[in-house]
Backbone bond lengths (Angstrom), bond angles and torsions (degrees), N, CA, C in turn:
res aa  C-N    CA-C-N  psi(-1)  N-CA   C-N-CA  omega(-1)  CA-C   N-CA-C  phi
1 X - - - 1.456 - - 1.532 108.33 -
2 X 1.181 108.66 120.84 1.634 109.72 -179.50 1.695 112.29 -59.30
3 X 1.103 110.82 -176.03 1.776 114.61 -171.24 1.534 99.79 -99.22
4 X 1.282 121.42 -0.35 1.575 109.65 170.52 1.325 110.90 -118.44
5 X 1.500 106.22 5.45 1.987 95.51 172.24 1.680 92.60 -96.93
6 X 1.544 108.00 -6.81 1.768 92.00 -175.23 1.634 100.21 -84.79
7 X 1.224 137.77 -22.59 1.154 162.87 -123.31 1.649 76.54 -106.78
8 X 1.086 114.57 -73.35 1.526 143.11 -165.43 1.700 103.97 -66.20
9 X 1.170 102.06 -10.30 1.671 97.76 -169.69 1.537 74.98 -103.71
10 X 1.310 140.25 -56.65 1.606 129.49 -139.98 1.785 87.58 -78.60
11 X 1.239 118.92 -36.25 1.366 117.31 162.32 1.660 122.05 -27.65
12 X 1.458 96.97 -44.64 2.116 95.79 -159.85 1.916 84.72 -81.60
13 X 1.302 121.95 -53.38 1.647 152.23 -173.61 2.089 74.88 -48.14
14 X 0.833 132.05 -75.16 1.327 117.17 -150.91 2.080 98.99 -79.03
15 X 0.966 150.27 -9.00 1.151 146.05 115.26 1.238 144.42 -7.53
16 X 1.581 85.03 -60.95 2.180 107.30 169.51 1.433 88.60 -65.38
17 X 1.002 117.10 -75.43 1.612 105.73 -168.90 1.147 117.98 -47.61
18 X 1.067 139.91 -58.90 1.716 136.29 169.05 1.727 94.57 -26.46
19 X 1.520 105.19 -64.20 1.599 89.40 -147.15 1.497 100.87 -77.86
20 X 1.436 133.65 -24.16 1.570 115.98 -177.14 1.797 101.16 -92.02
21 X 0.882 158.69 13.40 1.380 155.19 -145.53 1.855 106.72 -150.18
22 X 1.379 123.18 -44.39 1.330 98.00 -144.67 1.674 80.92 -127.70
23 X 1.447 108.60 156.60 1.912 102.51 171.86 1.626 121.20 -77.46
24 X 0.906 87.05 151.86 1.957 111.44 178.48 1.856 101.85 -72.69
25 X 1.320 97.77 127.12 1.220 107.94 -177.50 1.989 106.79 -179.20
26 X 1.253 111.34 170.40 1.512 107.39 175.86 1.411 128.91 -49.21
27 X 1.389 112.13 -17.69 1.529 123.09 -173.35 1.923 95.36 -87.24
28 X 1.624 94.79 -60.84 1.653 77.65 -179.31 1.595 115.54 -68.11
29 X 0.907 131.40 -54.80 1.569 126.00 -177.87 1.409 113.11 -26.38
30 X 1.544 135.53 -59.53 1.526 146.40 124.38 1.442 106.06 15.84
31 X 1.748 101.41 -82.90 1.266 105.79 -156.60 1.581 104.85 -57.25
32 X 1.804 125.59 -39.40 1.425 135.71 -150.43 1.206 83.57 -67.99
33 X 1.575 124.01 -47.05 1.624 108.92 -144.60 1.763 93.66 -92.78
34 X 0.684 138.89 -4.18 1.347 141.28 -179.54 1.474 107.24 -84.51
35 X 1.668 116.95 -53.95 1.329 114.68 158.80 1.124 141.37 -45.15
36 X 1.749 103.75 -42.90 1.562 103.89 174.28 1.554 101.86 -70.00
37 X 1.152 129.60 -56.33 1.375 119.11 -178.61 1.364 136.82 -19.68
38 X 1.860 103.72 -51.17 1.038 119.01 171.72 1.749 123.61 -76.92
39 X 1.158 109.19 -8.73 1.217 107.30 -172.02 1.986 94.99 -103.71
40 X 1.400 117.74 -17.10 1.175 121.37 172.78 1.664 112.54 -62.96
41 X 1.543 102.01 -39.29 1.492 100.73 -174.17 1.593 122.36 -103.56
42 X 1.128 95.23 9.68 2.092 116.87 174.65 1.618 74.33 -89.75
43 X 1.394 167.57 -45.32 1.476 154.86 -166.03 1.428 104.04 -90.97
44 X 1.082 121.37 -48.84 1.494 123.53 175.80 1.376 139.84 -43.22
45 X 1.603 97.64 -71.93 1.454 142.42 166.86 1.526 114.35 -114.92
46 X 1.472 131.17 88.76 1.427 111.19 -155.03 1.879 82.03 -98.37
47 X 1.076 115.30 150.48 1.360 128.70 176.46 1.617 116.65 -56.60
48 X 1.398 124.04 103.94 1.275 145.37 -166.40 2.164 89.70 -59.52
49 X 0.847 139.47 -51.26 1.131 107.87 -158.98 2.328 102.45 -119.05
50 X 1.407 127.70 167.41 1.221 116.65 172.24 1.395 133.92 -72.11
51 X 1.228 111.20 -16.46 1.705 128.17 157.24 1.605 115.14 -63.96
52 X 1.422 105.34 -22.38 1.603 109.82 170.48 1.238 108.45 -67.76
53 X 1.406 100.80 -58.27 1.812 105.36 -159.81 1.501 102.01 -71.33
54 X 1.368 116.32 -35.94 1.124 108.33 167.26 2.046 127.58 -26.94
55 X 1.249 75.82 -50.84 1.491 102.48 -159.72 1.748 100.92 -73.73
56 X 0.957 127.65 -62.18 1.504 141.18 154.15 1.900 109.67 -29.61
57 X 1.183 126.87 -60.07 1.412 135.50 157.35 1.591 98.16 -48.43
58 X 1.357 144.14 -88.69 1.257 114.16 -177.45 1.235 147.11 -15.28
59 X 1.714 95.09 -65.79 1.550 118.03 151.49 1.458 125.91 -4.85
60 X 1.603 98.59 -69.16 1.403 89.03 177.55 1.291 120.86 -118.49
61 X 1.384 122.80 31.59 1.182 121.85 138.10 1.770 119.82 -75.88
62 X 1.090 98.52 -36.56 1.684 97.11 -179.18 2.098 105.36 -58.44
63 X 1.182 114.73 -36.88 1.331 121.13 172.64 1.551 116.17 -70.85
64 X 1.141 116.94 -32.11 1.435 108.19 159.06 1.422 126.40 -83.61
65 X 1.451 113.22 -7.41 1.255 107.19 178.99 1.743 97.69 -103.96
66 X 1.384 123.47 -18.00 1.443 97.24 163.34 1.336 126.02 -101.82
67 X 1.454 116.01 57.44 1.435 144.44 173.19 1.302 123.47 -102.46
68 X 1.827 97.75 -42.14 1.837 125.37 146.49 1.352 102.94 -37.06
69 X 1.142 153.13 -84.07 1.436 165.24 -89.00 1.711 85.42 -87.95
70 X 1.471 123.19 -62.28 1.140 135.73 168.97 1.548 115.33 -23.25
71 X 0.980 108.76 -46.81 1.663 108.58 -169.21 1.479 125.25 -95.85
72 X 0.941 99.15 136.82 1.852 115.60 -172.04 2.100 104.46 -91.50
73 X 1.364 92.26 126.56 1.328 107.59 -179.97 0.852 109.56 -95.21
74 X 1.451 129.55 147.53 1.360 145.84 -168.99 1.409 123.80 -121.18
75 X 1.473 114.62 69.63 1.449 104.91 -165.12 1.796 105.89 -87.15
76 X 1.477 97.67 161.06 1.904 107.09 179.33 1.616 91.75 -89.07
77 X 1.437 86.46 126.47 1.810 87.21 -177.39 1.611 111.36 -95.18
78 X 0.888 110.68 129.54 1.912 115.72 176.38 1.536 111.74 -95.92
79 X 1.375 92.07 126.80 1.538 101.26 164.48 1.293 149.02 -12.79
80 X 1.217 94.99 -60.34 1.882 127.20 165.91 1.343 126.86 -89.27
81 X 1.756 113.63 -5.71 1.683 118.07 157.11 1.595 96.12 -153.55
82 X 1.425 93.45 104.89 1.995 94.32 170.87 2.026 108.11 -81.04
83 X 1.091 74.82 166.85 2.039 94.17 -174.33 1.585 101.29 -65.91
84 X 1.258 130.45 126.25 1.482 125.15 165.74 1.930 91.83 -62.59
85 X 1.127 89.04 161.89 1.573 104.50 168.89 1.187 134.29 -80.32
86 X 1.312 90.41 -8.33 1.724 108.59 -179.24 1.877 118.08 -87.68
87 X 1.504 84.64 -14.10 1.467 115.66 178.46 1.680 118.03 -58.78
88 X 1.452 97.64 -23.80 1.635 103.34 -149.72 1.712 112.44 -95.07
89 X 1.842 88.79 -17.56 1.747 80.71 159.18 1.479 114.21 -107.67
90 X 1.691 127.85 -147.00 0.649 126.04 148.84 2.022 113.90 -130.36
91 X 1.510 122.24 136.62 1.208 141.28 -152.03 1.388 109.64 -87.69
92 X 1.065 164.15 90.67 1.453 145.16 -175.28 1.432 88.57 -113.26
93 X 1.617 91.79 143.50 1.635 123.92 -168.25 1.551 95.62 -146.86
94 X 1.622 119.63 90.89 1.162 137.30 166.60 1.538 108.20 -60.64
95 X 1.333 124.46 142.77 1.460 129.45 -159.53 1.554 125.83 26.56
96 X 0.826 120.48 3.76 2.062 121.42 -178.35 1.661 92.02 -80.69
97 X 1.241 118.21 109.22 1.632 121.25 150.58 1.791 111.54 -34.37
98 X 1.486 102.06 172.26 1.220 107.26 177.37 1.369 99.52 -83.26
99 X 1.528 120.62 174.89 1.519 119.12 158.65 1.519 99.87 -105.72
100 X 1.404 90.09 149.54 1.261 115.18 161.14 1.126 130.62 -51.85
101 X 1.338 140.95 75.27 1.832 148.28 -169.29 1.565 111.26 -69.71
102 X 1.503 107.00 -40.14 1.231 110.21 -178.71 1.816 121.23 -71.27
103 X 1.462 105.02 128.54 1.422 103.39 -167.95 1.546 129.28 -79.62
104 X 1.089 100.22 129.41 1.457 108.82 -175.92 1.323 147.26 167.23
């Protein structure tokens, strides 16, 4: 199996999940049609070099992960460590590295 029908397979696989798992709203609608797109032209036009597909595989992971952004988390709060508030959604930050926490 070449590296853009697998590309193209996690494409249809990341879809199913959108559509049975997460709610319908402007972010997912976005993300679906952006996905199918991309997975239309990984069959079409499959990307001549691996920094492409690379790049195309990001693509639509970054669209499924800002589909998350939408949804409110529900943590069980304990007594002895409550939930920061910042906790309760979830944040997607397309290209921003992590920071560095560790001191030094």
């Amino acid at each position: 199996m070449r590296s853009s029908a697998i590309v193209r397979q996690k494409a249809h696989n990341t879809l199913a999940t959108l559509e049975e798992y997460l709610p319908r709203g402007p972010l997912w609608d976005r993300a679906c049609k952006n996905i199918e797109g991309r997975a239309r032209s990984l069959k079409d036009d499959p990307p001549r070099t691996f920094a492409s597909l690379l790049g195309i595989e990001g693509s639509i992971a970054a669209d499924y992960f800002r589909v998350w952004s939408c949804l409110s988390i529900k943590w069980e709060p304990l007594k002895r460590y409550p939930i920061p508030k910042d906790w309760s959604t979830y944040r997607f930050e397309s290209g921003t590295p992590p920071r560095n926490t560790a001191p030094g």
